[in-house]
C-alpha positions in Angstrom: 0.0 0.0 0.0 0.9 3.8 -0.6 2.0 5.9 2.1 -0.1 8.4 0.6 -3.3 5.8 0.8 -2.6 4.5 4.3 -2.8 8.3 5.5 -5.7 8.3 3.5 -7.2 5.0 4.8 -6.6 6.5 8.5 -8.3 10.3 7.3 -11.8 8.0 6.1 -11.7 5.9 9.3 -11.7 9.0 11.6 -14.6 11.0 9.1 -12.1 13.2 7.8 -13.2 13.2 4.4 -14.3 16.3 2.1 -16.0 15.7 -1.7 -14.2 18.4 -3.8 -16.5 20.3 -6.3 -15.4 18.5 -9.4 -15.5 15.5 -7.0 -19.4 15.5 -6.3 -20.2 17.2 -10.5 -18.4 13.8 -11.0 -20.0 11.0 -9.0 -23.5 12.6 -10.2 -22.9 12.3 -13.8 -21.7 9.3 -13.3 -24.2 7.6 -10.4 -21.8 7.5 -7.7 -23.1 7.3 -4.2 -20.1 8.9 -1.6 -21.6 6.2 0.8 -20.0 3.5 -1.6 -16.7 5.8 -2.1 -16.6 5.8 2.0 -17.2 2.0 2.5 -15.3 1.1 -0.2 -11.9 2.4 0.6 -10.2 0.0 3.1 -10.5 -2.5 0.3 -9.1 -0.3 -2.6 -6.4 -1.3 -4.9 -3.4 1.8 -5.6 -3.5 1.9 -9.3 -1.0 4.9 -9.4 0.5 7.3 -7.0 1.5 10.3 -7.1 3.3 11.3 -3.9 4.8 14.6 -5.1 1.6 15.9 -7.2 2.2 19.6 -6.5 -1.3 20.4 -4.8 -0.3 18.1 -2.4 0.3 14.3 -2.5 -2.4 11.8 -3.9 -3.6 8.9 -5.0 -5.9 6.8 -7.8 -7.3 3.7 -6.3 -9.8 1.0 -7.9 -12.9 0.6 -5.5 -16.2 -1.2 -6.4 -19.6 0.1 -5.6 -22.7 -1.5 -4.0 -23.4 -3.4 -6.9 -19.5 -4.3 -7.1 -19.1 -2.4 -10.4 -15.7 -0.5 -10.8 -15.0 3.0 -9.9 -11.5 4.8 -10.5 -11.3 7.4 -7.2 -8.3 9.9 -6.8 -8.1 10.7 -3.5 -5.7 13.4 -2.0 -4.4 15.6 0.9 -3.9 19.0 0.6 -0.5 20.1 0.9 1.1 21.4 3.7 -2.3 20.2 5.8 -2.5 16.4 7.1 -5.9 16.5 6.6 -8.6 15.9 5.3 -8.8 13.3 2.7 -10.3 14.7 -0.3 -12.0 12.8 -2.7 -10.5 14.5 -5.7 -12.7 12.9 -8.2 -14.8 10.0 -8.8 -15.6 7.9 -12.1 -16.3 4.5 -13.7 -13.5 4.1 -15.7 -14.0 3.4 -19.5 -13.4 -0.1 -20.4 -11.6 0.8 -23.7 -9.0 2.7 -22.0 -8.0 0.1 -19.5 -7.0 -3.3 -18.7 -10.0 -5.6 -17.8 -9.1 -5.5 -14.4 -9.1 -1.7 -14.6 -5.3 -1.6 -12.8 -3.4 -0.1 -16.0 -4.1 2.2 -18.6 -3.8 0.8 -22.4 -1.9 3.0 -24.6 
């Protein structure tokens, strides 16, 4: 695991969590419930990280919704700040651009 997720992991398990803007316009277009972001972190797979992104380290994870379909979140924490996590932004990735398991990007 990612440092970057397992600070995440431990922000989610204490609440401190914020939806960025682009975050929420995101998960609504794409029917994304932030109850199945929240519950479906602790068993997220790192995809990619990016521990020196320069608004603060962050992270894109594979989770699976209530109906176990895929979702690609980026999660991040601001930098200089510890906390919150922020759910950067939230979408079911397109199966033509990835792997079938969703883990790599095709090129």
């Amino acid at each position: 695991m990612s440092e970057t997720f397992r600070l995440v992991i431990d922000l989610v398990k204490r609440g401190e969590v914020k939806v960025s803007d682009h975050g929420y316009d995101e998960m609504a277009s794409d029917d994304i419930l932030v109850r199945d972001i929240l519950e479906g972190a602790e068993e997220a797979i790192v995809v990619e990280d990016y521990p020196d992104y320069p608004k603060g380290p962050s992270v894109l994870v594979l989770e699976k919704d209530h109906d176990h379909a895929p979702i690609h979140v980026v999660w991040g924490i601001p930098r200089g700040f510890s906390s919150p996590a922020v759910v950067v932004t939230a979408y079911r990735p397109d199966a033509s651009k990835w792997t079938h398991d969703f883990l790599r990007r095709l090129t």
